[in-house]
PDBQT receptor file of N, H, CA, C and O in Angstrom, charges set to zero:
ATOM      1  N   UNK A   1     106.039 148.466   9.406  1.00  0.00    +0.000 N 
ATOM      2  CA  UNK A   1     105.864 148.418   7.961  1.00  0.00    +0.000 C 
ATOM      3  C   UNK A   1     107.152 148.820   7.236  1.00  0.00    +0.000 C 
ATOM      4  O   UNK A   1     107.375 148.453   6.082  1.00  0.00    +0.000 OA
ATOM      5  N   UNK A   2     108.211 149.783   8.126  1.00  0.00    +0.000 N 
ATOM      6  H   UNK A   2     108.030 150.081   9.064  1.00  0.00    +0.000 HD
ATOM      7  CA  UNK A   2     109.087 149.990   7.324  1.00  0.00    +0.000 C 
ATOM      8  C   UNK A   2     110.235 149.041   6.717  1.00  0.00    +0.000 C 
ATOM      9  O   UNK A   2     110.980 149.336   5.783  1.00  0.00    +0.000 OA
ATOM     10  N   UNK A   3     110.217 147.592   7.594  1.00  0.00    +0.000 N 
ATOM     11  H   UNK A   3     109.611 147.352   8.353  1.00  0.00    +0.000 HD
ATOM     12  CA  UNK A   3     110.762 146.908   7.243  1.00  0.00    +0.000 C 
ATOM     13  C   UNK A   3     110.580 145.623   6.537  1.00  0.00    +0.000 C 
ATOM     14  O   UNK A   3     111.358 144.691   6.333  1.00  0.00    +0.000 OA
ATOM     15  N   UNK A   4     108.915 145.895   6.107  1.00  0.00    +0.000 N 
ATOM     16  H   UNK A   4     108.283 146.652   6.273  1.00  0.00    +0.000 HD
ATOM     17  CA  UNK A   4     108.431 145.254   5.297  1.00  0.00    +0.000 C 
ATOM     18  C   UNK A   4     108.263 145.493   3.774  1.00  0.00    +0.000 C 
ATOM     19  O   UNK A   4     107.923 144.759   2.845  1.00  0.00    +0.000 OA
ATOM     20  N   UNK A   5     108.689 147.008   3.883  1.00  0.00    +0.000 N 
ATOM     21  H   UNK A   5     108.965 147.604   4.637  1.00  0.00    +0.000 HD
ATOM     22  CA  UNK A   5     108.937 147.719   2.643  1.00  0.00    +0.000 C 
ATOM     23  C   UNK A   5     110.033 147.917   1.991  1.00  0.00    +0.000 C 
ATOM     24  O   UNK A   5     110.115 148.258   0.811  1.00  0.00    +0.000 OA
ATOM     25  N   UNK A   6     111.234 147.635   3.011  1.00  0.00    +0.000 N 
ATOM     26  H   UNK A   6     111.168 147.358   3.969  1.00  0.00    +0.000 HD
ATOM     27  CA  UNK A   6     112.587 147.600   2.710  1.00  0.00    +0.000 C 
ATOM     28  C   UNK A   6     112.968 145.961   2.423  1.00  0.00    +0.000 C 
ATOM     29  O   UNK A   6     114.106 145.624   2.095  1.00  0.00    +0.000 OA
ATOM     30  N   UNK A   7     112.053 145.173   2.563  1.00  0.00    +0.000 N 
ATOM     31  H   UNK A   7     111.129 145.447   2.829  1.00  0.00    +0.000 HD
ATOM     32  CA  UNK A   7     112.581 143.919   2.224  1.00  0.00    +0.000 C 
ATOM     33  C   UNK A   7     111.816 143.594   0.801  1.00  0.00    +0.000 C 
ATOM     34  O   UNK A   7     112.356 142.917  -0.074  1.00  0.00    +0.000 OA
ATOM     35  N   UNK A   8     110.685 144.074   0.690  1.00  0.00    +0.000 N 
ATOM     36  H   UNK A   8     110.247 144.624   1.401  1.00  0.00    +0.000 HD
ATOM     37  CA  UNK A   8     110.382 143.874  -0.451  1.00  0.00    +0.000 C 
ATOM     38  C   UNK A   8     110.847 144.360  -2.069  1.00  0.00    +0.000 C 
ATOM     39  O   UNK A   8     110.982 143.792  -3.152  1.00  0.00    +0.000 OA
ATOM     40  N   UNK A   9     111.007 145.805  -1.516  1.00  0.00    +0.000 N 
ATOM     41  H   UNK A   9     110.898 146.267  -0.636  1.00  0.00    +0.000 HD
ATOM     42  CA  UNK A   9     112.497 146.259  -2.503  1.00  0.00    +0.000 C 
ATOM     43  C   UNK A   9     113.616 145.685  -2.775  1.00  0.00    +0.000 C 
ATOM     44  O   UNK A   9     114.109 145.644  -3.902  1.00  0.00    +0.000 OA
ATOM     45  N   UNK A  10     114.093 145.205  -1.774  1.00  0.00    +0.000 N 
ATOM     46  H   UNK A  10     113.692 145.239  -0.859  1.00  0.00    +0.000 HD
ATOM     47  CA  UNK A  10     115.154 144.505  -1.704  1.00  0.00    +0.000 C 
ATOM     48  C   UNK A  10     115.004 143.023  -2.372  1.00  0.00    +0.000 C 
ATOM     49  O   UNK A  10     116.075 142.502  -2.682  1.00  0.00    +0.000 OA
ATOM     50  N   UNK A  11     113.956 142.362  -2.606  1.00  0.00    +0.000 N 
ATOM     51  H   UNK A  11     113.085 142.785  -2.354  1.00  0.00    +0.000 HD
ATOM     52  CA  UNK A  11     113.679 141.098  -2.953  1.00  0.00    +0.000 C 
ATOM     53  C   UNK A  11     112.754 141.195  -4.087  1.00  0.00    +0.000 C 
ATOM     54  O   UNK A  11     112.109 140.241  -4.522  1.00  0.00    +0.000 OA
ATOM     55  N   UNK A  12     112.712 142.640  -4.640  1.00  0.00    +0.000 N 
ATOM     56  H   UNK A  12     113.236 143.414  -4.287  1.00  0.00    +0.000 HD
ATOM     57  CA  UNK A  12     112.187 142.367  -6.096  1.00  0.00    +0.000 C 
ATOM     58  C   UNK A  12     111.911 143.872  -7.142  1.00  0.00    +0.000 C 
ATOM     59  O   UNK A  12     111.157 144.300  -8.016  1.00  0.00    +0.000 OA
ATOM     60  N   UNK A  13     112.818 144.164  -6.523  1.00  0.00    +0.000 N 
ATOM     61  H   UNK A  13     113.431 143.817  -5.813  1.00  0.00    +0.000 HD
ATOM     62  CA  UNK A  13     113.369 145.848  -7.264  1.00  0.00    +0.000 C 
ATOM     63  C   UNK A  13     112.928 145.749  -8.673  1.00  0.00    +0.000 C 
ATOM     64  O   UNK A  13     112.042 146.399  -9.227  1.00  0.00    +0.000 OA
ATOM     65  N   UNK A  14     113.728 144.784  -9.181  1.00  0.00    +0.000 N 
ATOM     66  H   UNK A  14     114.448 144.256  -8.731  1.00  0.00    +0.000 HD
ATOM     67  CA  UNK A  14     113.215 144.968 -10.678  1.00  0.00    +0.000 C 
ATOM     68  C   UNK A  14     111.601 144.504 -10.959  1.00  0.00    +0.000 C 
ATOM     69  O   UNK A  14     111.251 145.124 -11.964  1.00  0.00    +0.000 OA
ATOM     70  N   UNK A  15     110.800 143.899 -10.608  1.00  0.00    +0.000 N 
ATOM     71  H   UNK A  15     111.085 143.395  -9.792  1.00  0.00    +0.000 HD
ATOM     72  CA  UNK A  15     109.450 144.230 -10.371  1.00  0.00    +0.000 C 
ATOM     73  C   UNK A  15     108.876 145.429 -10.089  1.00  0.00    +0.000 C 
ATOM     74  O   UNK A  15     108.171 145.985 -10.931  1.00  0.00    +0.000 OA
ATOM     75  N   UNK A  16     109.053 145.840  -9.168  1.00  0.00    +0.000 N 
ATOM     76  H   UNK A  16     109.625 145.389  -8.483  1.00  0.00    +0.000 HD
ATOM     77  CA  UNK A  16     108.553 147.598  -8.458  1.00  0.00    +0.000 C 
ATOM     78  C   UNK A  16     109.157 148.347  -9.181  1.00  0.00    +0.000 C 
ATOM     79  O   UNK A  16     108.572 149.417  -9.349  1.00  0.00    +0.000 OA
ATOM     80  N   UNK A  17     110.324 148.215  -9.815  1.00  0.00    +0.000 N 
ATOM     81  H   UNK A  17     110.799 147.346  -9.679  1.00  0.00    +0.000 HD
ATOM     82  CA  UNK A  17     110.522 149.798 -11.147  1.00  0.00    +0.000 C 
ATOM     83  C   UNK A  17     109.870 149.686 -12.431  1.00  0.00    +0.000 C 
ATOM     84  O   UNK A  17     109.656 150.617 -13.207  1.00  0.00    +0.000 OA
ATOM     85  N   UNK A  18     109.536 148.320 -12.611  1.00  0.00    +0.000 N 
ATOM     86  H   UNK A  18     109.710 147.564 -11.981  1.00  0.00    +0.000 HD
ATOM     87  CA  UNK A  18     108.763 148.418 -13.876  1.00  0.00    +0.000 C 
ATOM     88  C   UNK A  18     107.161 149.262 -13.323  1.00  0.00    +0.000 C 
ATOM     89  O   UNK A  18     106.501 150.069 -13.976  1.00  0.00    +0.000 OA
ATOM     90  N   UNK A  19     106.925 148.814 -12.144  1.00  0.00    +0.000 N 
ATOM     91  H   UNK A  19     107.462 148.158 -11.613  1.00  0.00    +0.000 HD
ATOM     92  CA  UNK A  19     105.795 148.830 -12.129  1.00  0.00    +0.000 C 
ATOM     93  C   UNK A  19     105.484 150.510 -11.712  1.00  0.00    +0.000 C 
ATOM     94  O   UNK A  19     104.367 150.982 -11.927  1.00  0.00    +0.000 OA
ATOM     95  N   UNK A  20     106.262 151.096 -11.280  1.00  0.00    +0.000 N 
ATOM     96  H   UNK A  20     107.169 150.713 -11.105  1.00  0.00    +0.000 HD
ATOM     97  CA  UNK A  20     106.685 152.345 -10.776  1.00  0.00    +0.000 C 
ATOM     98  C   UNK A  20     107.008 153.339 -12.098  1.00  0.00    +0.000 C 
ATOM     99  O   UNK A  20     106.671 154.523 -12.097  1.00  0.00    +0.000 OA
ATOM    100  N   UNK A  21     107.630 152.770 -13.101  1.00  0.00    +0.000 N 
ATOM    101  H   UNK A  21     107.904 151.808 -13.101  1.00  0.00    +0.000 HD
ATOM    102  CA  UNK A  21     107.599 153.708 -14.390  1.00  0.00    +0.000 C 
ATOM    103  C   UNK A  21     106.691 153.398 -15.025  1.00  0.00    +0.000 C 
ATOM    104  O   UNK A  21     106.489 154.203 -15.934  1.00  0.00    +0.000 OA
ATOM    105  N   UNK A  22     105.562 152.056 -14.973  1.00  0.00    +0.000 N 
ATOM    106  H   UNK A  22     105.726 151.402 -14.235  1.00  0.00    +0.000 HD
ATOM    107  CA  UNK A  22     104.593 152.104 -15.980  1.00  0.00    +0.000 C 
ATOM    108  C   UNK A  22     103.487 153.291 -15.106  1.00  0.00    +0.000 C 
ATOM    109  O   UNK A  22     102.704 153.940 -15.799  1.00  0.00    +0.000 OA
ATOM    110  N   UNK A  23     103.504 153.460 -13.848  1.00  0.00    +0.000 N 
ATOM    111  H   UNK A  23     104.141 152.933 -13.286  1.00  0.00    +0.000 HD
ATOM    112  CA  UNK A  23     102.478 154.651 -13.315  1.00  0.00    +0.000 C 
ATOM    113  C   UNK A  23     102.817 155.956 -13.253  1.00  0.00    +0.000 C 
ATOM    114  O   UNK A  23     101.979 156.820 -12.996  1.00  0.00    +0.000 OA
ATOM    115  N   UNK A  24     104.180 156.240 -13.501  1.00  0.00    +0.000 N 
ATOM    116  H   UNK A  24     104.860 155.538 -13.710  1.00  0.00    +0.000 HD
ATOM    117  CA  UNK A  24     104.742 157.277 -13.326  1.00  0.00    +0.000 C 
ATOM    118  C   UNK A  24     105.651 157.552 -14.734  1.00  0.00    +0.000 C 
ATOM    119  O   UNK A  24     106.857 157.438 -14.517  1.00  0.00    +0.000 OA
ATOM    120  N   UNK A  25     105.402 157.796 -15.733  1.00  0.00    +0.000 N 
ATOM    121  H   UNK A  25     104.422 157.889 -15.909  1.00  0.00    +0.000 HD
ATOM    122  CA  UNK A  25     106.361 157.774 -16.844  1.00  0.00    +0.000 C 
ATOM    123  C   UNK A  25     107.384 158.794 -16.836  1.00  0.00    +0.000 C 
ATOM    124  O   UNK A  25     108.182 158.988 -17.753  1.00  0.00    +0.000 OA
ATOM    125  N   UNK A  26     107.316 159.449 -15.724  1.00  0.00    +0.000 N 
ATOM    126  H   UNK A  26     106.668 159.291 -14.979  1.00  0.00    +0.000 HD
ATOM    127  CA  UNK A  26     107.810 160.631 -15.955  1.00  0.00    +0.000 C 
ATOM    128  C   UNK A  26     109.654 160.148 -15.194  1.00  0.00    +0.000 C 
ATOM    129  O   UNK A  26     110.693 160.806 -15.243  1.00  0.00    +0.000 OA
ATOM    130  N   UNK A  27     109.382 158.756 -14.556  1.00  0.00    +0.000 N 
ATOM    131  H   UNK A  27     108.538 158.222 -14.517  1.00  0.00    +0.000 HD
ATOM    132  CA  UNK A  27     110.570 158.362 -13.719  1.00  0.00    +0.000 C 
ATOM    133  C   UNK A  27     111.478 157.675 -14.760  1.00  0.00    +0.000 C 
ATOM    134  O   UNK A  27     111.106 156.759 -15.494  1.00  0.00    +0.000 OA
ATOM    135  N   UNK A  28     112.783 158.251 -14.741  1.00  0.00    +0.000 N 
ATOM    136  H   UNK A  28     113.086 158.994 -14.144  1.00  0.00    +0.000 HD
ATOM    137  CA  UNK A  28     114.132 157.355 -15.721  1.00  0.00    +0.000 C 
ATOM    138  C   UNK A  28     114.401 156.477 -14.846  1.00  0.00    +0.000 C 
ATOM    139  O   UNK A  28     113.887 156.184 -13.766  1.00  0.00    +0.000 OA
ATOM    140  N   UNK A  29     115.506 155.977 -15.590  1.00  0.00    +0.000 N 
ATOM    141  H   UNK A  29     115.924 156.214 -16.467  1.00  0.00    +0.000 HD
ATOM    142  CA  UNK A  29     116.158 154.621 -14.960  1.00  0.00    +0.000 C 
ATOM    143  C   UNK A  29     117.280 155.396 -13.983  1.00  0.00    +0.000 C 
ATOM    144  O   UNK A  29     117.584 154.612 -13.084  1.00  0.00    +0.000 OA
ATOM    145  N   UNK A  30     117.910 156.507 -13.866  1.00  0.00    +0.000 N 
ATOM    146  H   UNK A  30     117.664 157.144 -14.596  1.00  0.00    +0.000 HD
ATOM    147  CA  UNK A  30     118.428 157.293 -12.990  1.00  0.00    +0.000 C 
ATOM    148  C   UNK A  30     117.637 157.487 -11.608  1.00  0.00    +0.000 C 
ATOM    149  O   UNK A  30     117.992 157.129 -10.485  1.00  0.00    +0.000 OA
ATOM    150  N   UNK A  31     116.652 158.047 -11.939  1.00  0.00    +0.000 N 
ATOM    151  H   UNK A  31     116.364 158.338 -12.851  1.00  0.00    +0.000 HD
ATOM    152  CA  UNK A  31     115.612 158.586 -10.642  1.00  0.00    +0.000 C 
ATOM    153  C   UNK A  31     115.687 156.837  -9.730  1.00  0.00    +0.000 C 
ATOM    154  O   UNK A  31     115.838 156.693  -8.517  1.00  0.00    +0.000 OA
ATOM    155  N   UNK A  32     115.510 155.568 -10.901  1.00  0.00    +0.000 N 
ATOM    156  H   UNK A  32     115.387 155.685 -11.887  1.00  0.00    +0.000 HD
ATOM    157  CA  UNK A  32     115.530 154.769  -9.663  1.00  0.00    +0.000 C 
ATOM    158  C   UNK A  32     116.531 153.490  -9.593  1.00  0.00    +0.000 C 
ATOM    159  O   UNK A  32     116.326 152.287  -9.432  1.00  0.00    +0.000 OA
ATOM    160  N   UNK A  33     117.974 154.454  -9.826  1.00  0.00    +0.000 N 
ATOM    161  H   UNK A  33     118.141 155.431  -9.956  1.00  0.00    +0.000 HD
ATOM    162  CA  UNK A  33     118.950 153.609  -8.721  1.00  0.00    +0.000 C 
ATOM    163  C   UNK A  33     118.862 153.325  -7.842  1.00  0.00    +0.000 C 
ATOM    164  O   UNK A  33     118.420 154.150  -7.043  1.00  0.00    +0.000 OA
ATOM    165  N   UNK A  34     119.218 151.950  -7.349  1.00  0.00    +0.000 N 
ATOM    166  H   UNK A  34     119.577 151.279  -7.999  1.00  0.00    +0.000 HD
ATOM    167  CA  UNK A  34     118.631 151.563  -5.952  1.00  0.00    +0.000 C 
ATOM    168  C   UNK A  34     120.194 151.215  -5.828  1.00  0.00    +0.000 C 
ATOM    169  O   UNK A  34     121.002 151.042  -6.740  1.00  0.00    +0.000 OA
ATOM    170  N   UNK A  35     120.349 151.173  -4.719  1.00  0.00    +0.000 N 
ATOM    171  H   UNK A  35     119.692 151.314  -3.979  1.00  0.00    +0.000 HD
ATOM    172  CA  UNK A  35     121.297 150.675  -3.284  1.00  0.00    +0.000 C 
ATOM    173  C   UNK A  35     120.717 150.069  -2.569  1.00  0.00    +0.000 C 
ATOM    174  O   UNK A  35     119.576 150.406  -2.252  1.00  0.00    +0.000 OA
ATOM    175  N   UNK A  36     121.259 149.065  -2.121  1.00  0.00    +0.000 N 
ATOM    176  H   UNK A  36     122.186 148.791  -2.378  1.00  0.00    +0.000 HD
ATOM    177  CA  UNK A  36     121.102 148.678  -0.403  1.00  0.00    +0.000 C 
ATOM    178  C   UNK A  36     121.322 149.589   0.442  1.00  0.00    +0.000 C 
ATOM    179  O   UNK A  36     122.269 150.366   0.556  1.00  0.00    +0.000 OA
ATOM    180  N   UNK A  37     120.306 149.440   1.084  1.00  0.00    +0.000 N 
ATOM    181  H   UNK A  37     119.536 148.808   0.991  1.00  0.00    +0.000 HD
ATOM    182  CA  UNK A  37     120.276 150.416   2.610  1.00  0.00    +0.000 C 
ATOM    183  C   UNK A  37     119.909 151.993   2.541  1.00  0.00    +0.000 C 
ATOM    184  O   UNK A  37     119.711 152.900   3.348  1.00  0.00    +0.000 OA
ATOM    185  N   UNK A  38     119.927 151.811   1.044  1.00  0.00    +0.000 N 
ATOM    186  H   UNK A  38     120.087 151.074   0.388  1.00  0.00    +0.000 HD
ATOM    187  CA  UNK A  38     119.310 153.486   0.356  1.00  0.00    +0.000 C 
ATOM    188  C   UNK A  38     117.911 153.454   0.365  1.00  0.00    +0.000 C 
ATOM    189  O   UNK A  38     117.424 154.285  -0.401  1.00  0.00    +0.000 OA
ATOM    190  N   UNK A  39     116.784 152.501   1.219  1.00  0.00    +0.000 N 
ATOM    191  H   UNK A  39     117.179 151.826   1.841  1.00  0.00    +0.000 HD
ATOM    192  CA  UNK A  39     115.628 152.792   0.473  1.00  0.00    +0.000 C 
ATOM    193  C   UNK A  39     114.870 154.170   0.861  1.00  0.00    +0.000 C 
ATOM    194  O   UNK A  39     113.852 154.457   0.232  1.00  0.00    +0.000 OA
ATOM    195  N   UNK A  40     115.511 155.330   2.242  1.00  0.00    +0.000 N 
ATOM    196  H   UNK A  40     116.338 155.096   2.752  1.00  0.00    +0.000 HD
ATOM    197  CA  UNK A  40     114.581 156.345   2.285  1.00  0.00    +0.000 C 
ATOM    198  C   UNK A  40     114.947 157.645   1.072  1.00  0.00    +0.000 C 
ATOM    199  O   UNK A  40     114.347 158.604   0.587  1.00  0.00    +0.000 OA
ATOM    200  N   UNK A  41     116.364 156.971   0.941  1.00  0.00    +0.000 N 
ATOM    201  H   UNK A  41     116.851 156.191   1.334  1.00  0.00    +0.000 HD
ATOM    202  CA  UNK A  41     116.981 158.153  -0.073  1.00  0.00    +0.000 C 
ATOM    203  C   UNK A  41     115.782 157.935  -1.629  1.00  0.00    +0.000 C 
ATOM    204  O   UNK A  41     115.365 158.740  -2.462  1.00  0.00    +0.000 OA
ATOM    205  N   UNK A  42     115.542 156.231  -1.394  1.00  0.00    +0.000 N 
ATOM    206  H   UNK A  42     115.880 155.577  -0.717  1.00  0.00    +0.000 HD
ATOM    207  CA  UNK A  42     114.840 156.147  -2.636  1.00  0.00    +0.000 C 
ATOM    208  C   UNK A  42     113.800 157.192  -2.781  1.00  0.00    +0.000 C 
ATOM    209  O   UNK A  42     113.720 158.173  -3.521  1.00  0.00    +0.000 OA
ATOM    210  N   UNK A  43     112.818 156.572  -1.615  1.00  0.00    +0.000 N 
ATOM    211  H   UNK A  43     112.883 155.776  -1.014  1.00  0.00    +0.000 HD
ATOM    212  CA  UNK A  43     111.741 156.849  -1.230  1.00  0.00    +0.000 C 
ATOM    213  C   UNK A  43     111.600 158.503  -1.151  1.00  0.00    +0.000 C 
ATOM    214  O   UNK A  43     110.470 158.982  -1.050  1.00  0.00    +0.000 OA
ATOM    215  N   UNK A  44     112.792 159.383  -1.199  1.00  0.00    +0.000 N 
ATOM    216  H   UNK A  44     113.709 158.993  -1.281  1.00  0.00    +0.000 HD
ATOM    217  CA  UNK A  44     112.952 160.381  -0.970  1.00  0.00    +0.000 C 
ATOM    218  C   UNK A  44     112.632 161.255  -2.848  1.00  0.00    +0.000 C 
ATOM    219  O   UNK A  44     111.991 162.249  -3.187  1.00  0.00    +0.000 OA
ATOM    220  N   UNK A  45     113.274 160.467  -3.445  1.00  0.00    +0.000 N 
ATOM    221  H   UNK A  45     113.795 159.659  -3.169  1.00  0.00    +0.000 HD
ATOM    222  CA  UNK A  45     113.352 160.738  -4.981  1.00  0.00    +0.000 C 
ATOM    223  C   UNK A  45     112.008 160.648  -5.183  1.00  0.00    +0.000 C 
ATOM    224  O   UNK A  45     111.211 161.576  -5.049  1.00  0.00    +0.000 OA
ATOM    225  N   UNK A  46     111.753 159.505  -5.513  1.00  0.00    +0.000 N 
ATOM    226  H   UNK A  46     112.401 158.751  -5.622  1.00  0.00    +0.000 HD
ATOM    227  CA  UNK A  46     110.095 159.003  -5.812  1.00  0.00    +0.000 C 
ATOM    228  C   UNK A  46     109.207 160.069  -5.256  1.00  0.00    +0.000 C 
ATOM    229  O   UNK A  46     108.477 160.421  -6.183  1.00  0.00    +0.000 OA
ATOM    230  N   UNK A  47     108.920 160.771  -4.138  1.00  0.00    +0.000 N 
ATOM    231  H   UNK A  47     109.513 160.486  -3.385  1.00  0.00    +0.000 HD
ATOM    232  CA  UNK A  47     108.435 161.208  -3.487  1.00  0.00    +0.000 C 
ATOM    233  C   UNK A  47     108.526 162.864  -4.221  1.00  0.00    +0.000 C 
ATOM    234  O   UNK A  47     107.482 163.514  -4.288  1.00  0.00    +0.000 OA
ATOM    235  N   UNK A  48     109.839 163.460  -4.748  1.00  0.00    +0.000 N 
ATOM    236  H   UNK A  48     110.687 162.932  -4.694  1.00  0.00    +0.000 HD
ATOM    237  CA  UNK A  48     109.891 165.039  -5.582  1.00  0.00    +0.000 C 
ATOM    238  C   UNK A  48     109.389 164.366  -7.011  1.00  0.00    +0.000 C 
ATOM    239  O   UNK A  48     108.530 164.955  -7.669  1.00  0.00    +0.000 OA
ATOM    240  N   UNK A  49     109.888 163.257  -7.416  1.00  0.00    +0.000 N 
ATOM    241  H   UNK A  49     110.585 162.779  -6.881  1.00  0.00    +0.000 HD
ATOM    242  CA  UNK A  49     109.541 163.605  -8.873  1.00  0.00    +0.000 C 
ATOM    243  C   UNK A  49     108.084 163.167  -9.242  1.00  0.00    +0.000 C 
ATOM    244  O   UNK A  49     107.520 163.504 -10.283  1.00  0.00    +0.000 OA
ATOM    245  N   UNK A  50     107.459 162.253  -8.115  1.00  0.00    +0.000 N 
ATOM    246  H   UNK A  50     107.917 161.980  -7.269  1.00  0.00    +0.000 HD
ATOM    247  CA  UNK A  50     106.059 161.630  -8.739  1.00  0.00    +0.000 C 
ATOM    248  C   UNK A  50     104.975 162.920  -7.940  1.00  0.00    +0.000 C 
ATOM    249  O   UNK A  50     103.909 163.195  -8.492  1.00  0.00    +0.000 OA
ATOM    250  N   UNK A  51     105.351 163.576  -6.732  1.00  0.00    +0.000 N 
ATOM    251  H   UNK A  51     106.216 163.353  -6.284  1.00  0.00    +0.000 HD
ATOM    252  CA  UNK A  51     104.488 164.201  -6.273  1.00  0.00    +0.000 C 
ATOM    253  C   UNK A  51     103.743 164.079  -4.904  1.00  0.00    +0.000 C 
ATOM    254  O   UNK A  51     103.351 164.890  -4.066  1.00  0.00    +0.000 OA
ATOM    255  N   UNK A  52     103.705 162.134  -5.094  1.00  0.00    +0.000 N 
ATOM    256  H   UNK A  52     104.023 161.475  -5.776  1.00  0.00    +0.000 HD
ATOM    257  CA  UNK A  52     103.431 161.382  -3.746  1.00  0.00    +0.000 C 
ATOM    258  C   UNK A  52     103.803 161.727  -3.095  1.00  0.00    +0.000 C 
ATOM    259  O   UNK A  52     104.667 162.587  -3.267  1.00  0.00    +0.000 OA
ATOM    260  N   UNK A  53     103.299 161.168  -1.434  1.00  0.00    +0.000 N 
ATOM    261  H   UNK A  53     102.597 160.469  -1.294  1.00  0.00    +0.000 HD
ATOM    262  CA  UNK A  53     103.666 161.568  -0.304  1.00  0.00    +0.000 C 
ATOM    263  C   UNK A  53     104.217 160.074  -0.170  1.00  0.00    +0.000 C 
ATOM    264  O   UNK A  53     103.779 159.217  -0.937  1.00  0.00    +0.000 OA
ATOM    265  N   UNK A  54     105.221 159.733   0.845  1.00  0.00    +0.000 N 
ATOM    266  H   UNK A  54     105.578 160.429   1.468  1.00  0.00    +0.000 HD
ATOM    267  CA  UNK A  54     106.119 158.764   0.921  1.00  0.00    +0.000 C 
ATOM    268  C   UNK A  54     105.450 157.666   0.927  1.00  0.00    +0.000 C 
ATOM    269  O   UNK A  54     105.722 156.744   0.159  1.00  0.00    +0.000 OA
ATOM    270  N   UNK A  55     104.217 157.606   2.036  1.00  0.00    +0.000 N 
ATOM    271  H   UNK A  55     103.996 158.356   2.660  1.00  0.00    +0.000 HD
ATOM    272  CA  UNK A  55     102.866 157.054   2.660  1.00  0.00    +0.000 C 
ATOM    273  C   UNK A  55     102.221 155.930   1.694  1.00  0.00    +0.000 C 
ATOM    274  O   UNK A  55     101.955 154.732   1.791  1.00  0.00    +0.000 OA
ATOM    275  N   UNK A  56     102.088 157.124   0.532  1.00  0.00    +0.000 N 
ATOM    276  H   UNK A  56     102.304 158.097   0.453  1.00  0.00    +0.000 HD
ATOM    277  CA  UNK A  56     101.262 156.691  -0.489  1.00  0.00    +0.000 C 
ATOM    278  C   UNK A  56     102.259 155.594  -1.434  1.00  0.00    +0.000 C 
ATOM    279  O   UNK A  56     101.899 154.549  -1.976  1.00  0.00    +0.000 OA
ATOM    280  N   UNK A  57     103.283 156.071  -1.423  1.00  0.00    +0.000 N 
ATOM    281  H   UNK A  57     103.575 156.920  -0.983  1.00  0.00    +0.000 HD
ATOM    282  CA  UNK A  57     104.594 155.570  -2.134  1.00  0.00    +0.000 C 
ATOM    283  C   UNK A  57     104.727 153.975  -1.498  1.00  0.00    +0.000 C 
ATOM    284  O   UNK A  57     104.568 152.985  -2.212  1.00  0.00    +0.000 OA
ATOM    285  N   UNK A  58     105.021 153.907  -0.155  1.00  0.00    +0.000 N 
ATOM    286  H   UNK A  58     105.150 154.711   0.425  1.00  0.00    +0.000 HD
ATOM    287  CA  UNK A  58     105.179 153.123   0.428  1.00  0.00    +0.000 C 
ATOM    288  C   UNK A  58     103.597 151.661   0.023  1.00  0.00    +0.000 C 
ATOM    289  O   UNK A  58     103.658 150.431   0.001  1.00  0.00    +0.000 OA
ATOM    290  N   UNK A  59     102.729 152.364  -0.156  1.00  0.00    +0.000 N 
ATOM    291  H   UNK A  59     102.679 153.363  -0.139  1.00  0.00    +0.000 HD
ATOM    292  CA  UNK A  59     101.315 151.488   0.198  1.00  0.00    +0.000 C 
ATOM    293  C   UNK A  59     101.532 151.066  -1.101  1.00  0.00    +0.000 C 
ATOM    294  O   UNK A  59     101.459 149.848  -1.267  1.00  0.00    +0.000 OA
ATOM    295  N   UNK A  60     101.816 151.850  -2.203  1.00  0.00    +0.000 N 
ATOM    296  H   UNK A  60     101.875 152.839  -2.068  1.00  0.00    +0.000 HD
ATOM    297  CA  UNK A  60     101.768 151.220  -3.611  1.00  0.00    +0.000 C 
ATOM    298  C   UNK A  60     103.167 150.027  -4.002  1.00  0.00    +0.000 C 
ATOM    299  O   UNK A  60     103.175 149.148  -4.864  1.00  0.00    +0.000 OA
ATOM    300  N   UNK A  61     103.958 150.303  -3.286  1.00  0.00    +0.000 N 
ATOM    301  H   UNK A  61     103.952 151.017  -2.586  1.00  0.00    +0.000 HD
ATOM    302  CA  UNK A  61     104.792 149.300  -3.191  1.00  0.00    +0.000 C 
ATOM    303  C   UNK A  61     104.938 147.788  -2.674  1.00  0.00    +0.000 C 
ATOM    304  O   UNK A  61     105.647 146.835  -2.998  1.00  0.00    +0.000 OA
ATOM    305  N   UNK A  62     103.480 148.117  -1.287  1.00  0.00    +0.000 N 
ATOM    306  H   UNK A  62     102.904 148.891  -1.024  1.00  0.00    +0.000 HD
ATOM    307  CA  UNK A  62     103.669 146.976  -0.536  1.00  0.00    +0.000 C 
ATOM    308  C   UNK A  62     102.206 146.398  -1.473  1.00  0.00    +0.000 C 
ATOM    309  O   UNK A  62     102.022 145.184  -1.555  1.00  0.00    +0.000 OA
ATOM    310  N   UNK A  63     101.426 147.181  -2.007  1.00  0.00    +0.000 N 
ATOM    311  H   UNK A  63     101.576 148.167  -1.941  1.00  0.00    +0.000 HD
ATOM    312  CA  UNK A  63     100.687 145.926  -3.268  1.00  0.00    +0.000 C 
ATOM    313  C   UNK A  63     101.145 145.151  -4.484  1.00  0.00    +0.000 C 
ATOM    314  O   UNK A  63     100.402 144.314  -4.996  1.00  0.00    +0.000 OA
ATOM    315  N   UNK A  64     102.219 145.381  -4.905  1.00  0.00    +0.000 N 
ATOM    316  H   UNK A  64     102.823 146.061  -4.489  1.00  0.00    +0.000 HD
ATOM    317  CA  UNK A  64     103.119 144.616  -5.942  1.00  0.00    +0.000 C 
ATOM    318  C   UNK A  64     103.165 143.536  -5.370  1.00  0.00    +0.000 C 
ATOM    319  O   UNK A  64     103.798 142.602  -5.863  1.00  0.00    +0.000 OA
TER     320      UNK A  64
């Protein structure tokens, strides 16, 4: 799954941050700089500032 989650970021980032600050308002456009090849660092952010566990992070991503 992890590389089903890293491709989907990768192939539609700007989808998943809208959809990621409309559930989480509390996330800026800072919290989600993305990089290539950064997605656990992402996943790492998302994970202190929303509260989620990565798991959960990950599952809500792969339903977008």
């Amino acid at each position: 799954m992890e590389n089903a989650i890293t491709d989907k970021i990768k192939g539609n980032w700007n989808q998943i941050k809208g959809q990621l600050q409309q559930k989480w308002g509390n996330l800026t456009d800072d919290d989600l700089q993305y990089e290539e090849g950064q997605e656990n660092e992402l996943l790492g952010i998302l994970q202190e500032k929303t509260g989620e566990t990565k798991q959960n992070l990950k599952n809500f991503i792969d339903k977008i």
